[in-house]
mmCIF file of the N, C-alpha and C atoms, coordinates in Angstrom:
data_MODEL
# 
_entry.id   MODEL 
# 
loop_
_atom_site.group_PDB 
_atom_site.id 
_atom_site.type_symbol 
_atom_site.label_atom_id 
_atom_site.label_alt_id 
_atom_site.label_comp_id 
_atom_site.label_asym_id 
_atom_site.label_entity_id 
_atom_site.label_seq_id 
_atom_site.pdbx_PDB_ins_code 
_atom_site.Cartn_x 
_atom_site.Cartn_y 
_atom_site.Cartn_z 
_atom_site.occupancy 
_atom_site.B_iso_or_equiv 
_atom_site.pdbx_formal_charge 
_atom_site.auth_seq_id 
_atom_site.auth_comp_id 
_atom_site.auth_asym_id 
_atom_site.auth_atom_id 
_atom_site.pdbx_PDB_model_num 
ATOM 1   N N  . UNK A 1 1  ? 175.386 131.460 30.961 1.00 0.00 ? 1  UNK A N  1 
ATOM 2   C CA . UNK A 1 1  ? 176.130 130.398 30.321 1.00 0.00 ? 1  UNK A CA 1 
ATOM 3   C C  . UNK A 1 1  ? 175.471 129.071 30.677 1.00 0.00 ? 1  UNK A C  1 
ATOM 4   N N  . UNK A 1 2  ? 175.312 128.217 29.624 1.00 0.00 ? 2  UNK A N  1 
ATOM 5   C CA . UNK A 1 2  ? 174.958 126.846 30.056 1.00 0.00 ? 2  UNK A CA 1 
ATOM 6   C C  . UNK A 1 2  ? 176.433 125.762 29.917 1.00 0.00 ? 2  UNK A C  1 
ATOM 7   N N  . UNK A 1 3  ? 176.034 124.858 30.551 1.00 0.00 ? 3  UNK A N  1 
ATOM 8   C CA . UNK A 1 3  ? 176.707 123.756 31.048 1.00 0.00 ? 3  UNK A CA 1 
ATOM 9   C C  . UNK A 1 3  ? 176.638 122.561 30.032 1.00 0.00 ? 3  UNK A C  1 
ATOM 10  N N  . UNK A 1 4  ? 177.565 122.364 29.015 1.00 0.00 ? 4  UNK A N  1 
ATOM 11  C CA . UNK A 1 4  ? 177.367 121.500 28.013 1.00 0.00 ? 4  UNK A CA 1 
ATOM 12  C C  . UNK A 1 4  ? 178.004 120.225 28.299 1.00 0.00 ? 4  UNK A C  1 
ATOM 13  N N  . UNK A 1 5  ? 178.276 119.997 29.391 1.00 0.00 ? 5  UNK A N  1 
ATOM 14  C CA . UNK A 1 5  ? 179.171 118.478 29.688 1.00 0.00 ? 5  UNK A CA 1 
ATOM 15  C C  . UNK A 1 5  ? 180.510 118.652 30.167 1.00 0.00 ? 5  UNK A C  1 
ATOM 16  N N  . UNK A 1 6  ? 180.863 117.127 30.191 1.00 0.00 ? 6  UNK A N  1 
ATOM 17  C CA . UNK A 1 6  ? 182.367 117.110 30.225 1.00 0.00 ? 6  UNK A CA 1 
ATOM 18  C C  . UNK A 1 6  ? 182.712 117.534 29.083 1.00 0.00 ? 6  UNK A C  1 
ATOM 19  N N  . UNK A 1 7  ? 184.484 118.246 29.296 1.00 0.00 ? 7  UNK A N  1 
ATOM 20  C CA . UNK A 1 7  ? 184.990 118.777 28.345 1.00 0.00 ? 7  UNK A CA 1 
ATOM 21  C C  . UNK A 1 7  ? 185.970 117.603 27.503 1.00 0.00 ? 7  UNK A C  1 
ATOM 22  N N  . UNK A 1 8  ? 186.301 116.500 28.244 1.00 0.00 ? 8  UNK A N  1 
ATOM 23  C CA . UNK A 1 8  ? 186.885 115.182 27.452 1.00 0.00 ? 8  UNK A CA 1 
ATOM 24  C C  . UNK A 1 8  ? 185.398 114.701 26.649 1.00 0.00 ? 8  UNK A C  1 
ATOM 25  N N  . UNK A 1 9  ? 183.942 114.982 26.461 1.00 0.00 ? 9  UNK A N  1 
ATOM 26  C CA . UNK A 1 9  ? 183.175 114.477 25.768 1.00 0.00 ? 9  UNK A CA 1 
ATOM 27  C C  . UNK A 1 9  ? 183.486 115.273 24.081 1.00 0.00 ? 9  UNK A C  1 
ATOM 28  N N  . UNK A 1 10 ? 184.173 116.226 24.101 1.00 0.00 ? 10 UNK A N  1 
ATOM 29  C CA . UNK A 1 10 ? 184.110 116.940 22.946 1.00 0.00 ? 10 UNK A CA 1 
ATOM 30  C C  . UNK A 1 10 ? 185.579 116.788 22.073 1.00 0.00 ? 10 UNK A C  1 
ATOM 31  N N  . UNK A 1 11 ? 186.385 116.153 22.688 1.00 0.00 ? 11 UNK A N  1 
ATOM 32  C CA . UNK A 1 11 ? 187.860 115.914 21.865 1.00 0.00 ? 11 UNK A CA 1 
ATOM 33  C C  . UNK A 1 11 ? 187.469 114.949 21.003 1.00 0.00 ? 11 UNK A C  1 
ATOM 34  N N  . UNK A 1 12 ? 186.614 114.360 20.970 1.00 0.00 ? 12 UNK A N  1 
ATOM 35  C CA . UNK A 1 12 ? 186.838 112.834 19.702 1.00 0.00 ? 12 UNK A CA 1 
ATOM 36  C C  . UNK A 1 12 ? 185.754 112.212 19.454 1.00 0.00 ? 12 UNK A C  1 
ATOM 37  N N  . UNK A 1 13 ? 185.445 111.757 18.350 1.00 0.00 ? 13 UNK A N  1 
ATOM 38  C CA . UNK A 1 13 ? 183.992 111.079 18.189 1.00 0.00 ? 13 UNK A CA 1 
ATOM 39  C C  . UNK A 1 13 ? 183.551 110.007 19.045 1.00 0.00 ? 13 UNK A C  1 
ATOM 40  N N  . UNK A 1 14 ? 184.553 109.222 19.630 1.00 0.00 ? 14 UNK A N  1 
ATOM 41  C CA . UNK A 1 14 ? 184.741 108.295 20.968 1.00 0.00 ? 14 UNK A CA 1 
ATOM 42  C C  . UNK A 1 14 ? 184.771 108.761 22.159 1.00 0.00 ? 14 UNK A C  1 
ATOM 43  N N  . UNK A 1 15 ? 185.242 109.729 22.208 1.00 0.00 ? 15 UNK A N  1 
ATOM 44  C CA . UNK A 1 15 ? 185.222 110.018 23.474 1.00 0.00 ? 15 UNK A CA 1 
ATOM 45  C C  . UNK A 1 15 ? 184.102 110.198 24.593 1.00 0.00 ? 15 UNK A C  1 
ATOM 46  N N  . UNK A 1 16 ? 183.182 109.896 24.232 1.00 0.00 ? 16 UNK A N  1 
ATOM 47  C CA . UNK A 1 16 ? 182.097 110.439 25.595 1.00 0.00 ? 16 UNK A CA 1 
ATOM 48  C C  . UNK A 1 16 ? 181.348 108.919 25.330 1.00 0.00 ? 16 UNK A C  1 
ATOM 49  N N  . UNK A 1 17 ? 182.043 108.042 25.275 1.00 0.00 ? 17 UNK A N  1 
ATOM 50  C CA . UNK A 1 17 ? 181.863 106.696 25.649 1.00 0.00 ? 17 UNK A CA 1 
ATOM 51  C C  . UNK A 1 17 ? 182.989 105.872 26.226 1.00 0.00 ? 17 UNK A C  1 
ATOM 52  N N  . UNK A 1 18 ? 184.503 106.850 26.605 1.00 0.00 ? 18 UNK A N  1 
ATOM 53  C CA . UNK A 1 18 ? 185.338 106.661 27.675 1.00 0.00 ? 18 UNK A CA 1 
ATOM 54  C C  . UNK A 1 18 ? 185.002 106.326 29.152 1.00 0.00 ? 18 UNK A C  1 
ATOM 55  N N  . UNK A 1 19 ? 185.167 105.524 29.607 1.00 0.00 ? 19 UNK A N  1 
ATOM 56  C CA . UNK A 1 19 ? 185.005 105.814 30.926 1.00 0.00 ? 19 UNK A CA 1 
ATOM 57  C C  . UNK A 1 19 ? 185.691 106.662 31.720 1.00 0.00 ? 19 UNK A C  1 
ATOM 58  N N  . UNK A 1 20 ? 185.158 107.149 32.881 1.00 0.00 ? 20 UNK A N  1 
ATOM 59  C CA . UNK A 1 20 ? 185.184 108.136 33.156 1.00 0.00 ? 20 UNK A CA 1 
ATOM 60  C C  . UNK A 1 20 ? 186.764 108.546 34.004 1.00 0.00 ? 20 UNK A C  1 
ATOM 61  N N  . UNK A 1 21 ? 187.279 107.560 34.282 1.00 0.00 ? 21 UNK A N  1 
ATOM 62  C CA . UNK A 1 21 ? 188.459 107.510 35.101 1.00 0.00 ? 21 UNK A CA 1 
ATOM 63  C C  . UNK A 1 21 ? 189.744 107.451 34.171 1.00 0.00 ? 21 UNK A C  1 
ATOM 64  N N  . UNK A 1 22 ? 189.399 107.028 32.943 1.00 0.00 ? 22 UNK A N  1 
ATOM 65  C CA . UNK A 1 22 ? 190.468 107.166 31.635 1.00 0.00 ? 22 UNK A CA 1 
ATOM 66  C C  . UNK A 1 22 ? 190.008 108.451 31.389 1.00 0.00 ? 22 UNK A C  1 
ATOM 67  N N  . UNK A 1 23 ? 188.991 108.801 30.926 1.00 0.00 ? 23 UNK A N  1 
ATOM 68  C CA . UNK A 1 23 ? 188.997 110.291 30.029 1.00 0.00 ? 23 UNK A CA 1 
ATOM 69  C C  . UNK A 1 23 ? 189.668 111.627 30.555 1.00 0.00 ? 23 UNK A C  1 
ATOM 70  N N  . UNK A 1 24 ? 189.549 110.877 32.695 1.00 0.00 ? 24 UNK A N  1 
ATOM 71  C CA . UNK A 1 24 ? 190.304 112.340 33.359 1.00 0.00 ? 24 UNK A CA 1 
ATOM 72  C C  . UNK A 1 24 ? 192.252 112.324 33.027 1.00 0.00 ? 24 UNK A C  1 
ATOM 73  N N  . UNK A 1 25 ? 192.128 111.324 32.471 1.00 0.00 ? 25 UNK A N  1 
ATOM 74  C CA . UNK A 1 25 ? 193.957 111.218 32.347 1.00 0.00 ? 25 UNK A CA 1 
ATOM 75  C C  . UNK A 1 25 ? 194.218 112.109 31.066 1.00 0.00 ? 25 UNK A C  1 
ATOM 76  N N  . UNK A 1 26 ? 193.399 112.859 30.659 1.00 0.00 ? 26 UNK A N  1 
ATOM 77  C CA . UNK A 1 26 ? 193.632 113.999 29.364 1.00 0.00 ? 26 UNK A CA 1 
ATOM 78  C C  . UNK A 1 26 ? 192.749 114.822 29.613 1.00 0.00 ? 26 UNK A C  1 
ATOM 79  N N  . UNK A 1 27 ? 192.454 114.864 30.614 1.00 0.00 ? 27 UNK A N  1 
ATOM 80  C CA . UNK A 1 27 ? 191.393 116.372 31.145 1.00 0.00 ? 27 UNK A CA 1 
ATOM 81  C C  . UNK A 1 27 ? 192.128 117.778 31.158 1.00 0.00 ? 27 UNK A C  1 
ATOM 82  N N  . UNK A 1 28 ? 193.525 117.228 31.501 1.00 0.00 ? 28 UNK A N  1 
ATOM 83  C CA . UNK A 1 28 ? 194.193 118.933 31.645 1.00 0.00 ? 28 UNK A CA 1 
ATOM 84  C C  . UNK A 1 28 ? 194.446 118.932 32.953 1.00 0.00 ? 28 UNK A C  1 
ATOM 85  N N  . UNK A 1 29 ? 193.916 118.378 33.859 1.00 0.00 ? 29 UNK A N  1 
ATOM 86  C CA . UNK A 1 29 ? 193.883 118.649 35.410 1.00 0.00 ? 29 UNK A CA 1 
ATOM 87  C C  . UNK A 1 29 ? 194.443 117.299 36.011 1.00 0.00 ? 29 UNK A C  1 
ATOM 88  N N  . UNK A 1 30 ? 195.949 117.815 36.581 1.00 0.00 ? 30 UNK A N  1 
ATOM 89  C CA . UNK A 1 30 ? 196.636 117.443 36.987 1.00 0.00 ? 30 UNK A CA 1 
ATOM 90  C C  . UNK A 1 30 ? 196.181 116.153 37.964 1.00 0.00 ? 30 UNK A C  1 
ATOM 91  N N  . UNK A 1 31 ? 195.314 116.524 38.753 1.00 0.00 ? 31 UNK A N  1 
ATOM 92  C CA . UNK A 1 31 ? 194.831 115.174 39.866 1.00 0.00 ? 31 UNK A CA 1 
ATOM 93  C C  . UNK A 1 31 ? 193.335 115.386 39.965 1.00 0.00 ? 31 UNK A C  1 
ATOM 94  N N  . UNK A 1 32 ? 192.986 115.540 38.731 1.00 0.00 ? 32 UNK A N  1 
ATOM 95  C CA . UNK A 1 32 ? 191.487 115.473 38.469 1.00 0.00 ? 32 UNK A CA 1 
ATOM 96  C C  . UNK A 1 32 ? 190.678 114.131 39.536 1.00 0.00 ? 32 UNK A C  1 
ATOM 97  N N  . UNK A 1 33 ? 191.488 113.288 39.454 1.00 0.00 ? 33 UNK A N  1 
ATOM 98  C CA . UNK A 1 33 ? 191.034 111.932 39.717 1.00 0.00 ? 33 UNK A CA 1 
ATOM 99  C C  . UNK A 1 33 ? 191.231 112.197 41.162 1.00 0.00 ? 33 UNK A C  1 
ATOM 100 N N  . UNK A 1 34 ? 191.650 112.237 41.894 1.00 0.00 ? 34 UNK A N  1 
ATOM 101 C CA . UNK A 1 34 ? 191.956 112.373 42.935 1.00 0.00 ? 34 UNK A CA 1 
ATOM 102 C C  . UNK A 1 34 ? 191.168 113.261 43.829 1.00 0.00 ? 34 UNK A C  1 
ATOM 103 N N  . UNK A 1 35 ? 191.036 114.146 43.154 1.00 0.00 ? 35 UNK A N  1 
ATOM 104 C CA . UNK A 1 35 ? 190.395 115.282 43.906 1.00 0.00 ? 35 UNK A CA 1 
ATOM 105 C C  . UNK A 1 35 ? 188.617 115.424 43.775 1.00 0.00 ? 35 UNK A C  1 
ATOM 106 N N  . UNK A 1 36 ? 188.629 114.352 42.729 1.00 0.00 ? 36 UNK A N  1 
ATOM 107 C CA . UNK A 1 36 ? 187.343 114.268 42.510 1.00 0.00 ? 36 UNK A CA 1 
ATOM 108 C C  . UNK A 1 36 ? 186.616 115.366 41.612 1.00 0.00 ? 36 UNK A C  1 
ATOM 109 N N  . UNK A 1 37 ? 187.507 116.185 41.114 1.00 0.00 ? 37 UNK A N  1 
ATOM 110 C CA . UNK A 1 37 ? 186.991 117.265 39.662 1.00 0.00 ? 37 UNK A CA 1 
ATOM 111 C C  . UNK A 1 37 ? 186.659 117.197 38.754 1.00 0.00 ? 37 UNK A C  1 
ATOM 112 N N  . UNK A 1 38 ? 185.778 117.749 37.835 1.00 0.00 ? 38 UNK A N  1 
ATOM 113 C CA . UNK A 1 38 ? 185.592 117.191 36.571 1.00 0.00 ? 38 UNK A CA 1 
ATOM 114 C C  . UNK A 1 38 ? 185.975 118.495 35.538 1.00 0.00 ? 38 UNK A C  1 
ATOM 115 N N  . UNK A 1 39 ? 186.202 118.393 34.524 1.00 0.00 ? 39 UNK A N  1 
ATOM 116 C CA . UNK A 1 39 ? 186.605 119.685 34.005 1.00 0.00 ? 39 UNK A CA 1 
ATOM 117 C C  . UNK A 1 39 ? 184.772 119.824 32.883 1.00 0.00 ? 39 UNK A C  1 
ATOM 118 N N  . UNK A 1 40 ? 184.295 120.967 32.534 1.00 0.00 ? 40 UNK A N  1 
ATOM 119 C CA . UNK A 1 40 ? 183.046 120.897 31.832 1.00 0.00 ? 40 UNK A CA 1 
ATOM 120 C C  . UNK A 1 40 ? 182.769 122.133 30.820 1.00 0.00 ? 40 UNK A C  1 
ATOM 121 N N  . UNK A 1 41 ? 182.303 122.153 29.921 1.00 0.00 ? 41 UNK A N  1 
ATOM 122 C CA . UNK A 1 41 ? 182.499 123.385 28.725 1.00 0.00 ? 41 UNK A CA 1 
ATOM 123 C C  . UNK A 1 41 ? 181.170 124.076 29.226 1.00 0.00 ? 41 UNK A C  1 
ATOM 124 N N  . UNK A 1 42 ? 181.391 125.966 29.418 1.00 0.00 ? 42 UNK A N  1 
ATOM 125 C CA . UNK A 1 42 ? 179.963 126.656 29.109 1.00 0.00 ? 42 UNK A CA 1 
ATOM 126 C C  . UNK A 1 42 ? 180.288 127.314 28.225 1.00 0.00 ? 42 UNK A C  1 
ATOM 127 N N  . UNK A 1 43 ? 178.853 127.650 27.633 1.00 0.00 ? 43 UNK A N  1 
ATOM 128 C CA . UNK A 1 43 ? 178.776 128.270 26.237 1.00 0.00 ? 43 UNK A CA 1 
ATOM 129 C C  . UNK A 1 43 ? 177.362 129.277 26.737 1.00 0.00 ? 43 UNK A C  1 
ATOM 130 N N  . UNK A 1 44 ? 177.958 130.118 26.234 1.00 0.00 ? 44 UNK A N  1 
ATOM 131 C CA . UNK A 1 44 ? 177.101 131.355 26.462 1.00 0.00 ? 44 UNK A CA 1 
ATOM 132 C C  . UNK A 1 44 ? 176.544 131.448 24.719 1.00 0.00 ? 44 UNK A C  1 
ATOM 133 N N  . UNK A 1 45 ? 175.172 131.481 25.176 1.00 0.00 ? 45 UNK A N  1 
ATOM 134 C CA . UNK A 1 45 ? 174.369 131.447 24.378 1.00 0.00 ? 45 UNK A CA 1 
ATOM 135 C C  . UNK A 1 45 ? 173.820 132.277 23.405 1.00 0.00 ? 45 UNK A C  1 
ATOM 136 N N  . UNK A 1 46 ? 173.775 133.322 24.273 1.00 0.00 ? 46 UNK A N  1 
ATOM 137 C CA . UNK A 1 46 ? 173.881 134.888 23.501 1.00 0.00 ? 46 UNK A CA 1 
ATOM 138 C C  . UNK A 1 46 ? 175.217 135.098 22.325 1.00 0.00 ? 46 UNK A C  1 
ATOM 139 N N  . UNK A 1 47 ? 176.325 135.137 22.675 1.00 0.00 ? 47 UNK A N  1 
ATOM 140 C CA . UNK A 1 47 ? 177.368 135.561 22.060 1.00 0.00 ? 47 UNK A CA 1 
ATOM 141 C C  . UNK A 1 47 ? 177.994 134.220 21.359 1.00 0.00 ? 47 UNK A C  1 
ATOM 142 N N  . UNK A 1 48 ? 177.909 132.978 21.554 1.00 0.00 ? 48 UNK A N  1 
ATOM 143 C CA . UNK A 1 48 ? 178.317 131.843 21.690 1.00 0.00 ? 48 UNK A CA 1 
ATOM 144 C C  . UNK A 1 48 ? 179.902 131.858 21.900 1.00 0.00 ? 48 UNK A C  1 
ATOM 145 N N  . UNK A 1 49 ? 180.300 133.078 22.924 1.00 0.00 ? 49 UNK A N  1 
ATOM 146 C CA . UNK A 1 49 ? 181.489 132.351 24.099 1.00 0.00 ? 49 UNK A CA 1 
ATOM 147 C C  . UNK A 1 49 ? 181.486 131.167 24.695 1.00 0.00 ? 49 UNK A C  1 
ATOM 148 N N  . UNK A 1 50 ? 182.425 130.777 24.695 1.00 0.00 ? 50 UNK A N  1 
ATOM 149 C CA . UNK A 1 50 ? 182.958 129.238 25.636 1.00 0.00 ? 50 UNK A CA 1 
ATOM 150 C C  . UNK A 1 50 ? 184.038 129.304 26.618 1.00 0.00 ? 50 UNK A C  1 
ATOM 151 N N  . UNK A 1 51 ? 183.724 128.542 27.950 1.00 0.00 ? 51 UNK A N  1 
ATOM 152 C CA . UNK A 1 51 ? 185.076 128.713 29.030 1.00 0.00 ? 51 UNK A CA 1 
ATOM 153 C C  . UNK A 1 51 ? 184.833 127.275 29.544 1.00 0.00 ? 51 UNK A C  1 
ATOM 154 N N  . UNK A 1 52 ? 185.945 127.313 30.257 1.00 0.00 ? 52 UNK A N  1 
ATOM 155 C CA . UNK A 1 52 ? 186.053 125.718 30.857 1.00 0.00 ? 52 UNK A CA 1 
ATOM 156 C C  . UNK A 1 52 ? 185.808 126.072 32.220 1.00 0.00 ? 52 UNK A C  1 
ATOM 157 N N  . UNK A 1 53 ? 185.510 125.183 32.970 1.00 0.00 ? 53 UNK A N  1 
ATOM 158 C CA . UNK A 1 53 ? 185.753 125.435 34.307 1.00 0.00 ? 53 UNK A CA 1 
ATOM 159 C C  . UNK A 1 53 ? 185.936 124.218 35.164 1.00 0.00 ? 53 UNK A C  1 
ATOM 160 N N  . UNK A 1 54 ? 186.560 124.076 36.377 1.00 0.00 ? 54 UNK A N  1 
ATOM 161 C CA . UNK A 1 54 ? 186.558 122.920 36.985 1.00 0.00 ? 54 UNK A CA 1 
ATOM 162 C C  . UNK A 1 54 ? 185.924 122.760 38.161 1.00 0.00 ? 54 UNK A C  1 
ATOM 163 N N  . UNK A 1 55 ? 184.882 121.563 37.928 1.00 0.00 ? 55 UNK A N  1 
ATOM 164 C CA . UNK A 1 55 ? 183.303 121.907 39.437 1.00 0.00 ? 55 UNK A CA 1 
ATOM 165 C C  . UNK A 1 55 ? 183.980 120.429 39.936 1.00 0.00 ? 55 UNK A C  1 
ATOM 166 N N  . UNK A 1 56 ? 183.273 120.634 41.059 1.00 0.00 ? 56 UNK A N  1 
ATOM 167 C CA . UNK A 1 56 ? 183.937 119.418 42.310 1.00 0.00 ? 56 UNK A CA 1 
ATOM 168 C C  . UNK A 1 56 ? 182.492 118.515 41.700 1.00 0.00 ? 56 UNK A C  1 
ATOM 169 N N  . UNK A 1 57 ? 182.744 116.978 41.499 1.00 0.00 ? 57 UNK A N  1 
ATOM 170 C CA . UNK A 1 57 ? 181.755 115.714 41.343 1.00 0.00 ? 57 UNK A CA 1 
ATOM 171 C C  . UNK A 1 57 ? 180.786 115.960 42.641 1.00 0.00 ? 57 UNK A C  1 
ATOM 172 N N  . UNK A 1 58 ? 179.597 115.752 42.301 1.00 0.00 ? 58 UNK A N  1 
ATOM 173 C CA . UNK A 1 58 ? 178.704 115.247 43.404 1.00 0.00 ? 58 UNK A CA 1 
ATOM 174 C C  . UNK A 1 58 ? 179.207 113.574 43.645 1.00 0.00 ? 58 UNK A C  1 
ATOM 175 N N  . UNK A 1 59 ? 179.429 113.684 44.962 1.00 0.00 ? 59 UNK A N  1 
ATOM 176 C CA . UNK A 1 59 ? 179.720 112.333 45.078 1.00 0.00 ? 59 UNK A CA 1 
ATOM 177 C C  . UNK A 1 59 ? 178.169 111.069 45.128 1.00 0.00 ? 59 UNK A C  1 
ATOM 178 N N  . UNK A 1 60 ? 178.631 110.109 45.011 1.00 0.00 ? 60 UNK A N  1 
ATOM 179 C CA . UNK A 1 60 ? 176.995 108.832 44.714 1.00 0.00 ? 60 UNK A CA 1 
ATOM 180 C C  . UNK A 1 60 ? 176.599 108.133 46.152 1.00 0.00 ? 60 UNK A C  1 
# 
């Protein structure tokens, strides 16, 4: 499976020019912000399945 982004980049033609601390307030994940999570779409390439998953931010 590859790693196609955030999953708030794919709700709206605007959206993946949100910043990043608004877009987690409709991520799905309750204290996304907080915890420092990001939610991100894979798509398997072969079959073109899709799953979400939630990976911890590298912090800067």
């Amino acid at each position: 499976m590859t790693d196609q982004g955030k999953l708030v980049d794919f709700m709206g033609d605007y959206s993946p020019y949100l910043v990043i601390e608004i877009a987690k307030t409709v991520d799905g994940v309750k204290d996304s912000r907080s915890s420092h999570t990001c939610v991100h779409l894979f798509q398997c390439l072969g079959c073109d399945t899709q799953k979400t998953e939630v990976i911890q931010e590298i912090p800067k």
